[in-house]
MMTF fields as JSON, N, C-alpha, C and O atoms, coordinates in Angstrom:
{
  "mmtfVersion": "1.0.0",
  "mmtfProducer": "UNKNOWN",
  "numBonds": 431,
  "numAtoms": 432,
  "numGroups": 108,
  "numChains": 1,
  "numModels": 1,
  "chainsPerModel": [1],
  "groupsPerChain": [108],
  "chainIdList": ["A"],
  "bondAtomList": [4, 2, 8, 6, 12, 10, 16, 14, 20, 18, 24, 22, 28, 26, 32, 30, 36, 34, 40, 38, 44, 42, 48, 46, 52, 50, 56, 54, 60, 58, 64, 62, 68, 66, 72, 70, 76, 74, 80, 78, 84, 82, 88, 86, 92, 90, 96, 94, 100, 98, 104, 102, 108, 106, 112, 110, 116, 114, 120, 118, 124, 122, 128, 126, 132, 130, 136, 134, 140, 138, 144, 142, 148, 146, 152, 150, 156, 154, 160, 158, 164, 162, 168, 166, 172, 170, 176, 174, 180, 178, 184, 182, 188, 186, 192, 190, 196, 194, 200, 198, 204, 202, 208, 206, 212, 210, 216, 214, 220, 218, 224, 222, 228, 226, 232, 230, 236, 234, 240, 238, 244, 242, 248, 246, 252, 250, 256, 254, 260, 258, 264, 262, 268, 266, 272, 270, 276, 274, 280, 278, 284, 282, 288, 286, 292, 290, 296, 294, 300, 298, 304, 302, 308, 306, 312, 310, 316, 314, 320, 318, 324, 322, 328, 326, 332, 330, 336, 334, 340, 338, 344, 342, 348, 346, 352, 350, 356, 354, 360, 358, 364, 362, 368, 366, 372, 370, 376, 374, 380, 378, 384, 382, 388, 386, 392, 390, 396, 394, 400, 398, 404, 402, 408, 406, 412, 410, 416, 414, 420, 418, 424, 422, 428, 426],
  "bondOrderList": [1, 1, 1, 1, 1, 1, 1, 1, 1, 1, 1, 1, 1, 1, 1, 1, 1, 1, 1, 1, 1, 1, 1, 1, 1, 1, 1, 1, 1, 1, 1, 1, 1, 1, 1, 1, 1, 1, 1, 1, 1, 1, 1, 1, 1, 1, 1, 1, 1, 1, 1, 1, 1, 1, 1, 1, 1, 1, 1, 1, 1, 1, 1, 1, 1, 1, 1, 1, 1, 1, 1, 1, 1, 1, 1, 1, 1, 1, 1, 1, 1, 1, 1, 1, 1, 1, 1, 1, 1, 1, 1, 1, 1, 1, 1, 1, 1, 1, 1, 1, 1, 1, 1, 1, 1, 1, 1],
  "groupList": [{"groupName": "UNK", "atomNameList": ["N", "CA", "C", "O"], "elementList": ["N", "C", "C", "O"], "formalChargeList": [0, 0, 0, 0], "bondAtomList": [1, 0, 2, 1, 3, 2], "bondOrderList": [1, 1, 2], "singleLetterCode": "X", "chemCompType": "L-PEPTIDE LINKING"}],
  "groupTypeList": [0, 0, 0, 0, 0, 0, 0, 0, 0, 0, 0, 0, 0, 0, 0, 0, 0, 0, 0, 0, 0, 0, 0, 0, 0, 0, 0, 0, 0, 0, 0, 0, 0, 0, 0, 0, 0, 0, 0, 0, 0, 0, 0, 0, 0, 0, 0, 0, 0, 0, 0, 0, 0, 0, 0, 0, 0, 0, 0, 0, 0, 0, 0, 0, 0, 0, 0, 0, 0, 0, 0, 0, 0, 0, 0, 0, 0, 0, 0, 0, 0, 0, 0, 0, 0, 0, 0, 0, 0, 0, 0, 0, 0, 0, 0, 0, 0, 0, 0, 0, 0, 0, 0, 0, 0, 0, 0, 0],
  "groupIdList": [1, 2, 3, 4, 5, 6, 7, 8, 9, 10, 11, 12, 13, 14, 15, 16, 17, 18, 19, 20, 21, 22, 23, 24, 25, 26, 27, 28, 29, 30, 31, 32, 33, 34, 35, 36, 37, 38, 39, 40, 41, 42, 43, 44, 45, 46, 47, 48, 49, 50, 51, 52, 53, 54, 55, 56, 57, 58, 59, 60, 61, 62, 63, 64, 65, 66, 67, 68, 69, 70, 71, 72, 73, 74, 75, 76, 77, 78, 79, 80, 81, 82, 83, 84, 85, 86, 87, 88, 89, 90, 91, 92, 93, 94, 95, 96, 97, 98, 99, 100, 101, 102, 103, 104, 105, 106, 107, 108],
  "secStructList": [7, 7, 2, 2, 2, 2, 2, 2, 2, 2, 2, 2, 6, 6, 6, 7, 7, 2, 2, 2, 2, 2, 2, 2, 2, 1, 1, 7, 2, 2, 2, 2, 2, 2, 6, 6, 1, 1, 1, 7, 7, 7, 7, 7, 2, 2, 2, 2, 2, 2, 2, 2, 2, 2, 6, 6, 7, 7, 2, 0, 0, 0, 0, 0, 1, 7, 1, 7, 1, 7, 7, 7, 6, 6, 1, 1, 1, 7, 7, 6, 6, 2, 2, 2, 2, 2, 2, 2, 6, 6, 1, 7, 2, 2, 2, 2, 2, 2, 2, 2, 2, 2, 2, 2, 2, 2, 6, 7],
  "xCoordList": [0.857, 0.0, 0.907, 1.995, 0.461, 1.748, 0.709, -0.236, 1.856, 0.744, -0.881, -1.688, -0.847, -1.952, -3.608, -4.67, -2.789, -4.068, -4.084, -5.138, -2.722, -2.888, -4.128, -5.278, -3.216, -3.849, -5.559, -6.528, -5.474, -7.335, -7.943, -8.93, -7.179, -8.232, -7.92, -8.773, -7.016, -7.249, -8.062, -8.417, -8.359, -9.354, -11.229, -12.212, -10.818, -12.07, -12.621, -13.657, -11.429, -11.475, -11.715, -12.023, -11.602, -11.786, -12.796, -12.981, -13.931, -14.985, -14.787, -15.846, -13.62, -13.518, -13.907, -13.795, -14.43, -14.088, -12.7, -11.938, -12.439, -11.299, -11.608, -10.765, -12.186, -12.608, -11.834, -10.7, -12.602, -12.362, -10.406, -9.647, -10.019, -8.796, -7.723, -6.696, -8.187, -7.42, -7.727, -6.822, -8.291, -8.629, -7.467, -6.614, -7.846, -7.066, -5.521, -4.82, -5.418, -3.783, -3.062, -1.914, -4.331, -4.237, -3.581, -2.396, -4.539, -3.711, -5.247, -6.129, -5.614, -6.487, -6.994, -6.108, -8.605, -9.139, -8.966, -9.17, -8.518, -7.99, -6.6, -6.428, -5.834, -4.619, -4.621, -3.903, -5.231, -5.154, -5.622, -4.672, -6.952, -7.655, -6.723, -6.755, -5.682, -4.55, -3.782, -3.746, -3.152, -2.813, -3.306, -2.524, -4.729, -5.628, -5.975, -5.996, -6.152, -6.994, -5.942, -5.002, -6.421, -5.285, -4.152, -3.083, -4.051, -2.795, -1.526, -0.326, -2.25, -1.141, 0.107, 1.107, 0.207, 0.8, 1.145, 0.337, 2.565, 3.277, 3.566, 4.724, 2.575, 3.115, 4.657, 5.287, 5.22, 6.165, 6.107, 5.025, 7.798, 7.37, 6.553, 5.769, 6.987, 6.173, 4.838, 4.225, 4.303, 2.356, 2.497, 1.708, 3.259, 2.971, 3.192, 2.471, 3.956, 4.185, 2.536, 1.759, 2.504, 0.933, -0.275, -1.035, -0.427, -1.25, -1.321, -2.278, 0.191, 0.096, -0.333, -0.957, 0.318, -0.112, -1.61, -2.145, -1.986, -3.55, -4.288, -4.999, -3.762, -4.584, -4.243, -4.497, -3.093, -2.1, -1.727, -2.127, -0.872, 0.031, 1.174, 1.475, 2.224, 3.414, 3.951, 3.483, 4.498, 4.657, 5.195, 4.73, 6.333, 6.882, 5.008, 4.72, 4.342, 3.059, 2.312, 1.813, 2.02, 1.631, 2.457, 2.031, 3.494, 4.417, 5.072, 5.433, 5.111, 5.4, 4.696, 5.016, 3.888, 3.29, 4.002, 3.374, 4.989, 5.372, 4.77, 3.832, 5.035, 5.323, 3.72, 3.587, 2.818, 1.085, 0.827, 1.267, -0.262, -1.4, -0.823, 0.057, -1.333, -1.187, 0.193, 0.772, 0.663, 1.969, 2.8, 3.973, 1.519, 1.764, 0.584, -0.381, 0.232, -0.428, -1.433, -2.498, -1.191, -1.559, -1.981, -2.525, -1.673, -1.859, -3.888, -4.463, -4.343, -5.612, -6.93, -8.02, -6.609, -7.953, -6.609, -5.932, -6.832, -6.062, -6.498, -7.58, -5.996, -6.391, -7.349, -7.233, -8.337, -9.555, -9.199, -9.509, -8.191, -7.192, -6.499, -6.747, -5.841, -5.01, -6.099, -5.861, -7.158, -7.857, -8.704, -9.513, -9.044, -9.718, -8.632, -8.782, -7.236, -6.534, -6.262, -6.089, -6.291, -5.9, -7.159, -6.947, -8.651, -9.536, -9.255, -9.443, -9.113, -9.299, -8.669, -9.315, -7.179, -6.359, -6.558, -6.193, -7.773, -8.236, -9.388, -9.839, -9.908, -11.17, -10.023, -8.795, -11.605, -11.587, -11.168, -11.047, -10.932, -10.901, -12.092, -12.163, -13.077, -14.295, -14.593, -14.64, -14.717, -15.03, -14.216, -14.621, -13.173, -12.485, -12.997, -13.248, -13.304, -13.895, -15.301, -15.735, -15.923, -17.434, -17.562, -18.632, -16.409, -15.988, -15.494, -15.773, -14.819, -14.488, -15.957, -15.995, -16.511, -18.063, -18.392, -18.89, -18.672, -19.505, -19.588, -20.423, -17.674, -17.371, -17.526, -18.525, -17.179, -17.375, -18.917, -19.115, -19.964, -21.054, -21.355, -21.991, -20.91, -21.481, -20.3, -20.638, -18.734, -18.382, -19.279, -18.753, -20.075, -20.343, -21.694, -22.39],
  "yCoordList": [-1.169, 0.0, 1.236, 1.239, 2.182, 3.618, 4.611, 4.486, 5.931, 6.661, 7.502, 8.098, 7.232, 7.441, 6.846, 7.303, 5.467, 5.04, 5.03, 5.002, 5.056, 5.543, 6.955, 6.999, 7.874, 9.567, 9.067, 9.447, 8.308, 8.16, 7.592, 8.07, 6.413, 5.74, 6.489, 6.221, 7.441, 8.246, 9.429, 9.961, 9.842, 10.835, 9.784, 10.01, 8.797, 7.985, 7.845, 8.204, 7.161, 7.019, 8.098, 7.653, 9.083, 10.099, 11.082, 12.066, 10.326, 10.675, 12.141, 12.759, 13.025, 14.161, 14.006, 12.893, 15.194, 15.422, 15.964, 16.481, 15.783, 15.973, 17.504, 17.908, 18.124, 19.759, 19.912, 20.35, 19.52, 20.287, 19.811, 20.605, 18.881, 18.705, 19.428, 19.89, 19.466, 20.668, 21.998, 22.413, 22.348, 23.918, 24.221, 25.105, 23.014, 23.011, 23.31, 23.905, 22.502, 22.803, 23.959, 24.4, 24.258, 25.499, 24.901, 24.822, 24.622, 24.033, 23.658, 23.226, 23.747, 23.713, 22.313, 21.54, 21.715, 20.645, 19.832, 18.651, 20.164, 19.482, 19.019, 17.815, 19.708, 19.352, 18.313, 17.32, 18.46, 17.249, 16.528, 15.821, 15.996, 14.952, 14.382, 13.154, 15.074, 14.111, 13.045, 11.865, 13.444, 12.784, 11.393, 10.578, 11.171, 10.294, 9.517, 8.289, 9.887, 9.035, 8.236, 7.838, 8.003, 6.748, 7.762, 7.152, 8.65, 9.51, 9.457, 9.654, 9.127, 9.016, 10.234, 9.684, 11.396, 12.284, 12.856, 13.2, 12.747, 12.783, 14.029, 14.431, 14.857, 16.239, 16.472, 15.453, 17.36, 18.185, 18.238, 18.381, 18.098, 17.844, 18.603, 18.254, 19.937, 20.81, 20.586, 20.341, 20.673, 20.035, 18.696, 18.781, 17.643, 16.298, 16.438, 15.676, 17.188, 17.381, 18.674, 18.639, 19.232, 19.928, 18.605, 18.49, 17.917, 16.687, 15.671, 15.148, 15.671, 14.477, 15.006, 14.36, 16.668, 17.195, 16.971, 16.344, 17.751, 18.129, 16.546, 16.472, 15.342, 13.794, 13.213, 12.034, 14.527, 13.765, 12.543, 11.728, 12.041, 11.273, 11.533, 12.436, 11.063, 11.249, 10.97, 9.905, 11.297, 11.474, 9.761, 8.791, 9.931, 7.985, 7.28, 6.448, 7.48, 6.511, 6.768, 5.78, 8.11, 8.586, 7.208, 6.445, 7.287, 6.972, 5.375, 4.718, 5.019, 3.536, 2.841, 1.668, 3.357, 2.435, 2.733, 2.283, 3.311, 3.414, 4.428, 5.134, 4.572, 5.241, 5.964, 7.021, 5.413, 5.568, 7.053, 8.122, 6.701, 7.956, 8.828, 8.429, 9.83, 10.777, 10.965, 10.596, 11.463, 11.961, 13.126, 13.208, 14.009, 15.105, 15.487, 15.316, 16.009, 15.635, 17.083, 17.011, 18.101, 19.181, 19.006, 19.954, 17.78, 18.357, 17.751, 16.776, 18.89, 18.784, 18.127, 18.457, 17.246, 15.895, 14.363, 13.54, 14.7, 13.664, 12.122, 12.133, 11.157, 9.489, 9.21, 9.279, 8.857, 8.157, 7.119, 6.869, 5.885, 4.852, 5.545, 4.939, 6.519, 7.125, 7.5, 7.188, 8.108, 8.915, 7.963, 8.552, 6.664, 5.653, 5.191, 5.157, 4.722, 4.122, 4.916, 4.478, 6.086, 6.949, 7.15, 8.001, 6.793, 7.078, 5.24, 5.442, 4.495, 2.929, 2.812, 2.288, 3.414, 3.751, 3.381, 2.398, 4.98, 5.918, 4.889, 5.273, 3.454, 2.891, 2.21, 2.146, 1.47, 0.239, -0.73, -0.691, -1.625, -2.797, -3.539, -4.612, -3.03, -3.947, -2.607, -3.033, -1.662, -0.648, -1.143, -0.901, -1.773, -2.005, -2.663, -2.575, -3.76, -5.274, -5.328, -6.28, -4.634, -3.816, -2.873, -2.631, -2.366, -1.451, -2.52, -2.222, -3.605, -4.42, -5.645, -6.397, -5.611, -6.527, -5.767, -6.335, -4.391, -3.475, -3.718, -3.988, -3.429, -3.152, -4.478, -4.461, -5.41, -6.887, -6.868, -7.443, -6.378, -6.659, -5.663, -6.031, -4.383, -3.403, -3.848, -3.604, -4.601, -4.811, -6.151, -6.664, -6.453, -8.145, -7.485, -8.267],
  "zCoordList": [0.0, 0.0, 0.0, 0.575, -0.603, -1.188, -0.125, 0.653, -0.855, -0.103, -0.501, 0.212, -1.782, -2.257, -1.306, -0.882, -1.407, -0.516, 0.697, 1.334, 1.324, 2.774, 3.104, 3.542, 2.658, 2.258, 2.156, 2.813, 1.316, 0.915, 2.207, 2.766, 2.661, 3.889, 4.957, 5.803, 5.471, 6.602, 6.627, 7.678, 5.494, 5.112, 5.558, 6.263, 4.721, 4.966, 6.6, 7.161, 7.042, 8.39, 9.685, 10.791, 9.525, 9.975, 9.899, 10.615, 8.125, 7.89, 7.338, 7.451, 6.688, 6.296, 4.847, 4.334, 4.03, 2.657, 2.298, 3.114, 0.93, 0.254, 0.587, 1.388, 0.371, 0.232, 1.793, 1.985, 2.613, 4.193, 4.279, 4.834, 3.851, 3.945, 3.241, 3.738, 1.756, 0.722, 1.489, 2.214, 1.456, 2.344, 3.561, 3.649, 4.513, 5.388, 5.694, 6.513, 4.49, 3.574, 2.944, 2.874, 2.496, 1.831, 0.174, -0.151, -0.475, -1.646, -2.614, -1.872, -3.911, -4.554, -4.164, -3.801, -4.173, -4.583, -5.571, -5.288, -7.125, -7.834, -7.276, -7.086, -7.067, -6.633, -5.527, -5.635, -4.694, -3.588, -4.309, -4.644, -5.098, -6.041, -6.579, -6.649, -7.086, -8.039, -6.991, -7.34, -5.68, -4.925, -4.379, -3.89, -4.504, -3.996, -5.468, -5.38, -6.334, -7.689, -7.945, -7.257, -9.562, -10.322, -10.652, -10.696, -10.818, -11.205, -10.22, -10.409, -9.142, -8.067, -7.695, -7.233, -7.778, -8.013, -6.116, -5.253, -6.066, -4.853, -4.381, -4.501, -3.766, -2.958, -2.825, -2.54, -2.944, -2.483, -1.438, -0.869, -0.494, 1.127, 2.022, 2.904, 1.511, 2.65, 2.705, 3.744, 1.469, 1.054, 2.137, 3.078, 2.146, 2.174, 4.156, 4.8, 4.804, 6.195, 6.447, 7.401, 5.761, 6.282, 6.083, 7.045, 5.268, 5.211, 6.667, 7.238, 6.96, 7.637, 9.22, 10.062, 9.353, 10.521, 11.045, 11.961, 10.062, 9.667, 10.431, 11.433, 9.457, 10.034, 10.857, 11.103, 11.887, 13.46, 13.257, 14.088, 12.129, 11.333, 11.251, 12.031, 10.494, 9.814, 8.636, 8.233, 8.105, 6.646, 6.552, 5.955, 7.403, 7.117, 7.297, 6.436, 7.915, 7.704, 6.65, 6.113, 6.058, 4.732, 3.867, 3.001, 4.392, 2.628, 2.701, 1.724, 3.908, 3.847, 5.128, 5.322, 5.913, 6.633, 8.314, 9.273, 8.497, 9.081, 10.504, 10.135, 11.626, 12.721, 12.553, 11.936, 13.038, 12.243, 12.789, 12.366, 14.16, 13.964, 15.195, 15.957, 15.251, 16.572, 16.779, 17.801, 15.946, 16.079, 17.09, 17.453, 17.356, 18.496, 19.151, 18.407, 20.43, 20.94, 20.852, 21.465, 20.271, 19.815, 17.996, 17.429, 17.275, 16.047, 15.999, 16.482, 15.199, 14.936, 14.86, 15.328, 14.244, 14.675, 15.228, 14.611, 16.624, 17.448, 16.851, 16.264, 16.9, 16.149, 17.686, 18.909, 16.605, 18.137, 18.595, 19.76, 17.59, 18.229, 19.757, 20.799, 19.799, 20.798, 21.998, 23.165, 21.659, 22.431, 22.81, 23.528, 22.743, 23.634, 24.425, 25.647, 23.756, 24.485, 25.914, 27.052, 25.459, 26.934, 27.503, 28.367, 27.53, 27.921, 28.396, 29.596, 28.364, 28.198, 29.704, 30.613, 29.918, 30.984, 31.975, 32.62, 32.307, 33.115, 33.873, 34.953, 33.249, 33.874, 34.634, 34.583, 35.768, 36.686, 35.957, 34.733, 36.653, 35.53, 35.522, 34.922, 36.168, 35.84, 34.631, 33.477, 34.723, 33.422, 32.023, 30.886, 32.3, 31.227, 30.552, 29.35, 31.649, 30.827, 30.6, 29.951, 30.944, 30.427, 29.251, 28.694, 28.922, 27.929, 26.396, 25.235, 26.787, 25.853, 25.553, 24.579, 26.106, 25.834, 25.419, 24.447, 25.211, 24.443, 23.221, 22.357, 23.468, 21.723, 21.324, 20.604, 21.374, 21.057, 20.643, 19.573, 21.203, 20.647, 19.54, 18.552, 19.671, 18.506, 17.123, 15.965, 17.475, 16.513, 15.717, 14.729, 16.004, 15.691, 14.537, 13.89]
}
């Protein structure tokens, strides 16, 4: 997996449009579109380090899989992976294990 489709499923995952993310960037909608489609077309670093900020990522995970989500603890939409785990912490351990039957049933 490159980073084209990384870029695409963290946008997915996070439930954003391409629009609210190009904006964000500051960089045209076509232009981000090329990054994500079949054209596959690879930002320039500075573009590609405002992207990864923006999805509290890192560019090594953008681009090879590497060193994933929530990269700083201030950048913009924090990874909800991170932000349960540190909410996950904070329980009892009977909350924990009441917390993991939950999800077990809403994942099913």
């Amino acid at each position: 997996m490159g980073f084209r489709k990384r870029l695409r499923e963290e946008i997915e995952y996070r439930g954003l449009l391409v629009k609210e993310v190009s904006a964000a960037v500051g960089i045209s909608n076509s232009t981000f579109l090329s990054y994500i489609d079949a054209r596959g077309v690879l930002p320039n670093v500075e573009t590609a380090v405002k992207i990864a900020n923006y999805l509290g990522v890192t560019v090594e995970y953008l681009v090879n899989g590497d060193d994933g989500r929530a990269q700083s603890p201030d950048s913009p939409l924090k990874s909800e992976k991170t932000r349960l785990a540190e909410t996950y912490e904070k329980l009892s351990a009977r909350d924990k294990s009441l917390l993991i039957k939950i999800a077990d049933v809403m994942a099913k």
